[in-house]
C-alpha positions as CSV (number, residue, x, y, z in Angstrom):
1,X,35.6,18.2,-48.8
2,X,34.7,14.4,-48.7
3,X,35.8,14.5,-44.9
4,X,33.3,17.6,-44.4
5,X,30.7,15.9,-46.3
6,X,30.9,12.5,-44.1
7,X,31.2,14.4,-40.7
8,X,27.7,15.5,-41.9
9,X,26.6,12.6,-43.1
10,X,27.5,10.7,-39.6
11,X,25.7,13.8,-37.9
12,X,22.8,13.8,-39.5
13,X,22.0,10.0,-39.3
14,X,23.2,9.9,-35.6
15,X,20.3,12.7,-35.2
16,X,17.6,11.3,-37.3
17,X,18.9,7.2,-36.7
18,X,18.0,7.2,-32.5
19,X,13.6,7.0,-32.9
20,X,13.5,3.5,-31.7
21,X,10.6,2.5,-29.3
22,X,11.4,1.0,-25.9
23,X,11.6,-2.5,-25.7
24,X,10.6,-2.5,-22.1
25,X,8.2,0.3,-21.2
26,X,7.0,-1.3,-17.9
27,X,10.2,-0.7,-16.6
28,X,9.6,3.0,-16.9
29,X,6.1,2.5,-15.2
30,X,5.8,3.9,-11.6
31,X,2.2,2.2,-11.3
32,X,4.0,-1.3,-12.7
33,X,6.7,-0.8,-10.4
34,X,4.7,-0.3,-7.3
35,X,2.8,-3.6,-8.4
36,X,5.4,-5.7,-8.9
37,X,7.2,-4.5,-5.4
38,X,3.7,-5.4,-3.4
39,X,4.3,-8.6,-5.2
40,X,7.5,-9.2,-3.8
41,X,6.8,-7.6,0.2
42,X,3.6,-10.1,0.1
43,X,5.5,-13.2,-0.9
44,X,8.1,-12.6,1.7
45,X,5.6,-12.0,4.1
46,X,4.0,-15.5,3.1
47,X,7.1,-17.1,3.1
48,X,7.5,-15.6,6.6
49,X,4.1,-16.7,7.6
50,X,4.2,-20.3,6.6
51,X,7.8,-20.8,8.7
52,X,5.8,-19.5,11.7
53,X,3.3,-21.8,11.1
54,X,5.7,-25.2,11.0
55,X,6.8,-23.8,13.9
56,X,3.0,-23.6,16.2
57,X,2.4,-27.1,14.2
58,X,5.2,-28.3,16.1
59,X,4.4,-26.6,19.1
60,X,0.2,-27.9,18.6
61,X,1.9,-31.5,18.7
62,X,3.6,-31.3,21.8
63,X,1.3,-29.9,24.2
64,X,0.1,-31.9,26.7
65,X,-3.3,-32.8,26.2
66,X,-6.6,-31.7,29.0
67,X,-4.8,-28.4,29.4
68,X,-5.6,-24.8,28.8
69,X,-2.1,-24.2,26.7
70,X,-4.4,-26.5,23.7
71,X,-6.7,-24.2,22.6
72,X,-3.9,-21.3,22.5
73,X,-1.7,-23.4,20.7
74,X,-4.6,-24.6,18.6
75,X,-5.6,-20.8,18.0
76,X,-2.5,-19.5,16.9
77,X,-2.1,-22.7,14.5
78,X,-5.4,-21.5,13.0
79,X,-5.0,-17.7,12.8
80,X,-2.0,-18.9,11.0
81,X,-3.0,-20.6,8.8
82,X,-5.9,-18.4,8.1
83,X,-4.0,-15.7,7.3
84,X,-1.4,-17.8,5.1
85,X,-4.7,-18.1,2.7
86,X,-5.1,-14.2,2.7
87,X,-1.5,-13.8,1.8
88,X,-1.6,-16.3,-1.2
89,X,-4.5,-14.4,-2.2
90,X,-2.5,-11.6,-1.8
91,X,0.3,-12.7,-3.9
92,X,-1.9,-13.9,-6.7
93,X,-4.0,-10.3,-7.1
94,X,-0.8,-8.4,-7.3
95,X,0.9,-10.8,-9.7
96,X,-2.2,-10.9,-11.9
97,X,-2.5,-7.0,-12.1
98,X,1.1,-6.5,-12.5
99,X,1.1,-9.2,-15.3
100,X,-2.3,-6.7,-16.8
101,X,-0.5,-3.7,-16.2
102,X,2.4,-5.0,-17.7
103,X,0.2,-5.5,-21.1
104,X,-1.7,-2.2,-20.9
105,X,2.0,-0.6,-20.3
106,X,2.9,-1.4,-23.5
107,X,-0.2,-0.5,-25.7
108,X,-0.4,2.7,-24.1
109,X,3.5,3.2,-24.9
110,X,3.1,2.3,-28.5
111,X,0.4,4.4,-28.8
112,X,2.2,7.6,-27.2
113,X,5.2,6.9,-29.1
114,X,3.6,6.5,-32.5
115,X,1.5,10.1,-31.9
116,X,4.6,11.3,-30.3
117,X,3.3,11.7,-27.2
118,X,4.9,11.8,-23.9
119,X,4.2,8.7,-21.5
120,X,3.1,8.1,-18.9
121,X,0.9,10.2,-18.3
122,X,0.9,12.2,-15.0
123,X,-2.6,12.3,-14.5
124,X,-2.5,8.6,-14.0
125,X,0.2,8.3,-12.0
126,X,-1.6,10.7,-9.4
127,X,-4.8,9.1,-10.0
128,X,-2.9,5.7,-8.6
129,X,-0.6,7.4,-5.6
130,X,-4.2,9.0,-5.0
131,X,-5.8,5.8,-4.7
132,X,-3.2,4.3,-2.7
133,X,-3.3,5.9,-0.1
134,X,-7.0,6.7,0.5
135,X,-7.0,2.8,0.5
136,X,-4.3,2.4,3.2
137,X,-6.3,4.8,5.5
138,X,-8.7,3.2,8.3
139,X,-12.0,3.6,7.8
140,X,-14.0,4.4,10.8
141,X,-17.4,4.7,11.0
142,X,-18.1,5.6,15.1
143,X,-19.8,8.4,15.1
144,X,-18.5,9.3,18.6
145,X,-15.0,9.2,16.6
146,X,-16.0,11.1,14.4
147,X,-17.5,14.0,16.3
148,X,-14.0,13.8,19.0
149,X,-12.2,14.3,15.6
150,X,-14.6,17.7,14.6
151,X,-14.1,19.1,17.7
152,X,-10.5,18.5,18.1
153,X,-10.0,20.3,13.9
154,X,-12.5,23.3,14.9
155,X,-12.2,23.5,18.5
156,X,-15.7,23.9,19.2
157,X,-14.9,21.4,22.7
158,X,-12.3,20.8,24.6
159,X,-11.5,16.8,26.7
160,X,-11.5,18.8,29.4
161,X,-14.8,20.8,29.1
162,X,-17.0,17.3,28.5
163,X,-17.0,17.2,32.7
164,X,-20.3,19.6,33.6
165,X,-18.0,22.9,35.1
166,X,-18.9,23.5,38.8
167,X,-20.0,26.4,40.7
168,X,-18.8,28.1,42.9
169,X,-20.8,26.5,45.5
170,X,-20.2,22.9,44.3
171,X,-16.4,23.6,44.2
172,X,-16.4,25.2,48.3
173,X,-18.5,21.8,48.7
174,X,-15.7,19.8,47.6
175,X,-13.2,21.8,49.2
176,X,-14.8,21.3,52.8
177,X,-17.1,23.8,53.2
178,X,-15.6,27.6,53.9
């Protein structure tokens, strides 16, 4: 009887004992996740960057000066470096919205899990991969583009039907006459 009563006992507090919130809801964030990884590819991209540019400031020192090979090595030095600014720039945006996400992550799970709520929600999620990838996609505003693009999707004209089609007599013309 006692043993019957404590197997229930056990049971019963194993099934009621396990509501704890998680400590570390980020770590269950796709968004958060996505940040922090952008982080990371950006830094090692800037790490990348800056050895290539030790290496053209090397190079910028030994050319041999009243020669063409100057302003190359001169241009590449700056590109570099130009784009070693974008890259810390970079770095910092994706750390800084990681580091906010990482906050909102958290009051949005406490709030989920004290209405009993199931988090996150999907709706962001698709709202971000949505986002994503509208921004990675070129934006081209050439109207000539834009109107190849139309007419390749709805077939209204063809590459080869932008040359003016002969005639008949144009084409015996060409062809040397009879």
């Amino acid at each position: 009887m006692k043993m019957r009563f404590l197997a229930i006992l056990f049971i019963a507090i194993s099934l009621l004992g396990c509501k704890k919130p998680n400590p570390t809801p980020e770590l269950a964030d796709d968004i958060y996740l996505d940040l922090n990884t952008r982080a990371q590819s950006a830094q090692k991209e800037l790490d990348s960057e800056k050895k290539k540019l030790e290496g053209f400031k090397k190079e910028l020192a030994a050319v041999v000066p009243q020669t063409g090979a100057i302003k190359y090595a001169q241009k590449r030095y700056f590109e570099s470096e130009a784009k070693i600014q974008k890259l810390v720039q970079e770095v910092k945006y994706y750390e800084l919205k990681a580091a906010a996400r990482k906050k909102y992550t958290k009051l949005e799970y406490m709030k989920a899990f004290n209405e009993g709520k199931s988090w996150p929600l999907p709706e962001e999620v698709d709202a971000y991969k949505t986002y994503k990838t509208v921004s990675v996609v070129p934006h081209s505003w050439n109207s000539k583009k834009r109107v190849e693009s139309y007419e390749k999707e709805f077939g209204t004209a063809t590459s080869a039907s932008k040359e003016p089609p002969k005639t008949e007599k144009a084409a015996k013309t060409e062809s040397g006459g009879h």
